[in-house]
C-alpha positions in Angstrom: 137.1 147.8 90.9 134.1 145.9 89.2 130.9 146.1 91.0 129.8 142.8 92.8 126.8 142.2 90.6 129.3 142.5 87.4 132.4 140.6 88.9 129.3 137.4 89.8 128.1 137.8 86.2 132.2 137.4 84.9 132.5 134.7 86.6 129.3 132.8 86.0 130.1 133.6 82.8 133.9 132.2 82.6 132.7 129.3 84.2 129.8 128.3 81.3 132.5 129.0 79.0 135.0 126.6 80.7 132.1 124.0 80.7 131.2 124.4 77.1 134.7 123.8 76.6 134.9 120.5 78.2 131.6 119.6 76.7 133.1 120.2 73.3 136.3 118.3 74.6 134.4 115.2 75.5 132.4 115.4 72.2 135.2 115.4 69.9 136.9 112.6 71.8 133.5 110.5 71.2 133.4 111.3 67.4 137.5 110.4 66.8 136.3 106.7 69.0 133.2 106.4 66.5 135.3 107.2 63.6 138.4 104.4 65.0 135.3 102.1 65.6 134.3 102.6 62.0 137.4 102.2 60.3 137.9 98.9 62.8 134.6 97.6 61.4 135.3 98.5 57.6 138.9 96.7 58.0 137.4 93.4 59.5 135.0 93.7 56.5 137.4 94.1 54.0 139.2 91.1 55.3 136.4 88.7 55.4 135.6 89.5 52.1 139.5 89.5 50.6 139.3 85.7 52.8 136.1 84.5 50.6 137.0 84.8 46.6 133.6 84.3 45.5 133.1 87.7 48.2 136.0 89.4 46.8 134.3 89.0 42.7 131.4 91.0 44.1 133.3 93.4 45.9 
């Protein structure tokens, strides 16, 4: 059996872990919305210039 001071230190330590994790969780999810959001912008960009001719020259 662990001590009490060691078994408190486990599971102070478990439980940064676990909230590192869901930090790193909710991180990723806002990079792969920033990336969609990108690639949304980009698209409507590529359309408005494929809908202008004179745009599309340039492009």
């Amino acid at each position: 059996m662990q001590p009490p001071a060691a078994a408190a230190a486990l599971l102070k330590a478990q439980n940064q872990r676990e909230i590192f994790t869901q930090h790193e969780i909710k991180l990723e999810l806002l990079w792969s919305a920033f990336s969609m959001a990108k690639l949304q912008v980009r698209q409507k960009i590529a359309n408005e210039i494929a809908g202008h001719e004179g745009l599309a020259l340039v492009a």
